[in-house]
C-alpha positions in Angstrom: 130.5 107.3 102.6 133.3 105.2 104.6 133.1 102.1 106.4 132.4 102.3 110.3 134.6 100.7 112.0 132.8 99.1 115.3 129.0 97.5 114.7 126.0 99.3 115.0 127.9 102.8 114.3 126.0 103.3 111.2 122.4 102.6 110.7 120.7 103.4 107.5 117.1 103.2 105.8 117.3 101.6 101.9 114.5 101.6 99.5 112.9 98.1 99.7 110.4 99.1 96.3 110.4 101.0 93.3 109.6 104.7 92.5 109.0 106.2 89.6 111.0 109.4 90.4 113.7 109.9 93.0 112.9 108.7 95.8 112.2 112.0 98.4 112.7 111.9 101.8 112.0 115.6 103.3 112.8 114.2 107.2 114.1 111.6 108.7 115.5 110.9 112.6 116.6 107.6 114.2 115.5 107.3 118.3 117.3 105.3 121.3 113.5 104.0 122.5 110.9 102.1 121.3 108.8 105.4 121.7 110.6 107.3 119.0 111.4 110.1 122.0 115.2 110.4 122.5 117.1 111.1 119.2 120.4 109.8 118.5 121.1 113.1 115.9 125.0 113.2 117.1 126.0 111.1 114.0 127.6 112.5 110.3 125.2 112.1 107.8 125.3 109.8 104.1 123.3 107.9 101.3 123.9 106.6 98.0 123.7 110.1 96.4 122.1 113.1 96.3 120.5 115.4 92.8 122.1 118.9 93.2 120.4 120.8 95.6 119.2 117.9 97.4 122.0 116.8 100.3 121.8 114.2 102.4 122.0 116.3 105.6 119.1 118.1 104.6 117.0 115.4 105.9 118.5 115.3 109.3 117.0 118.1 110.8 118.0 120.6 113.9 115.9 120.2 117.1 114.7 121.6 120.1 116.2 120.6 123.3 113.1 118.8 123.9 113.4 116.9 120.5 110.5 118.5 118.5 111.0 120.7 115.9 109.0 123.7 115.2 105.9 125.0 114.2 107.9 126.9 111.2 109.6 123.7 110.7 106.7 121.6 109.9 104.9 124.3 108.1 107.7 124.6 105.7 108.1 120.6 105.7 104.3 121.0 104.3 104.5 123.6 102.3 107.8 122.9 100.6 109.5 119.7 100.9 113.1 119.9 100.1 115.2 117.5 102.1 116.7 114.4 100.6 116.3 113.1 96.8 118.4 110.1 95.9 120.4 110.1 92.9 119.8 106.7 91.5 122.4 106.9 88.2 119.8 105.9 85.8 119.4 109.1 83.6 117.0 107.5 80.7 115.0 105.9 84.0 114.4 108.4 86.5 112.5 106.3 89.4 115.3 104.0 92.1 115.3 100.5 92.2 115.1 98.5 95.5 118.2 98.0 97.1 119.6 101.5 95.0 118.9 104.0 97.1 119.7 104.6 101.0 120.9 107.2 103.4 121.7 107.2 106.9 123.8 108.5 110.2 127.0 107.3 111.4 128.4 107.4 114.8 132.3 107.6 116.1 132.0 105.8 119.3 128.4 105.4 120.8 125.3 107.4 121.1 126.8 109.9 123.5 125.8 108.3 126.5 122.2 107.9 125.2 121.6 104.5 124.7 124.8 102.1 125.4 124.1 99.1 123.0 124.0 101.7 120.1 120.7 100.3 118.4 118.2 102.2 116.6 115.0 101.2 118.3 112.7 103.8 116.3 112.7 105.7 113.7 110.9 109.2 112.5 110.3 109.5 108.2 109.0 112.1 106.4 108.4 111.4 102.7 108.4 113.5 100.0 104.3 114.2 99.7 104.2 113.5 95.6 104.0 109.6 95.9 106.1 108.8 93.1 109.2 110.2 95.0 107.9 107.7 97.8 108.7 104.0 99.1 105.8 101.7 100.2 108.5 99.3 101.9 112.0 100.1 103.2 114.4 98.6 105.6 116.1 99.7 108.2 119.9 98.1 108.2 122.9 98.4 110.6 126.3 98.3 110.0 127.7 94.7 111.7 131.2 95.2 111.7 131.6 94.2 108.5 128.6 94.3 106.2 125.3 96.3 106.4 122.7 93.3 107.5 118.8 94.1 107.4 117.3 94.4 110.8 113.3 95.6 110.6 111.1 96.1 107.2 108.4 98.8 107.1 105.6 98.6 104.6 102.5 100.8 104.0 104.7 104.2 103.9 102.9 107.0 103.0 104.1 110.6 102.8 103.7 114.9 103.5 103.6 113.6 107.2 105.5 111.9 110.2 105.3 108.5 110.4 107.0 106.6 113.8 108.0 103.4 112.6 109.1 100.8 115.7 112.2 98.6 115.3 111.3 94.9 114.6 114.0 92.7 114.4 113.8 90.3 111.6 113.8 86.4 113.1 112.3 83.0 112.2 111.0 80.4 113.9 110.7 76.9 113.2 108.5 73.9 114.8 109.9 70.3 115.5 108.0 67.1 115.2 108.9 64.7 117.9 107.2 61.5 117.1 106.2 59.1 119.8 105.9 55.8 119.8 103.2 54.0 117.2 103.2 56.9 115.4 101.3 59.2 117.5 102.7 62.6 117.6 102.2 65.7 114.9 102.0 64.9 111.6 
């Protein structure tokens, strides 16, 4: 893949925890709203490399103007789960390492009009139904300009079904002691 050029043009999903084969993603969409309804699909697929046979834009899958996809869609998504499979490099160890494996949209300009800060709010994943080509954990990361920075983790993955995950950005907090006079204050 290349380098965006602006921030947020590029968001991606990277594997967060090991599998023990390639890691399998049959689906996967990224959504303008917190209520995983309107897709941002406009962008040019990538990853960090695909087994033959397996592309990265077979995960990204066509639509109906109403953003579903079909009932021949999902029954094939079921039945026969082709999509993505990473290609982690490791040929005497067939399972991807956190942090190896990723794949991803980007965008020229902005969402098309659909959402003008051009964040990923939601996202849509479909994993591979044999859990060894699966991720308990991943993260969902956003191209800042001039690094991909982590912006929500998702644990408890499962897969052979839709899962809406809800954008969480990462934050911390931190409490100050003020102390008052003689001592009394929290401590």
């Amino acid at each position: 893949d290349y380098q965006p050029r602006s921030p947020d043009a590029a968001w991606r999903v990277v594997s967060a925890t090991y599998s023990s084969k390639p890691w399998g993603v049959s689906a996967l969409a990224f959504f303008a709203d917190d209520l995983c309804a309107i897709e941002v699909s406009n962008g040019r697929p990538f990853s960090s490399g695909s087994e033959d046979g397996y592309d990265v834009s077979r995960a990204f899958i066509e639509r109906q103007p109403d953003g579903n996809i079909t009932v021949d869609q999902r029954i094939q998504l079921a039945a026969e789960p082709k999509g993505w499979r990473a290609s982690c490099g490791r040929p005497a160890l067939p399972g991807c390492n956190p942090g190896f494996a990723w794949l991803g949209l980007q965008w020229v300009g902005d969402f098309s009009g659909v959402n003008s800060s051009n964040k990923v709010k939601c996202i849509r994943i479909w994993q591979h139904r044999d859990v060894e080509q699966q991720m308990e954990s991943i993260w969902l990361e956003h191209w800042d300009g001039f690094n991909y920075k982590s912006d929500s983790r998702f644990s408890g993955l499962g897969g052979g079904s839709w899962e809406a995950h809800r954008r969480r950005p990462l934050g911390a907090w931190r409490l100050i002691a003020e102390s008052k006079p003689m001592g009394a204050g929290i401590g």
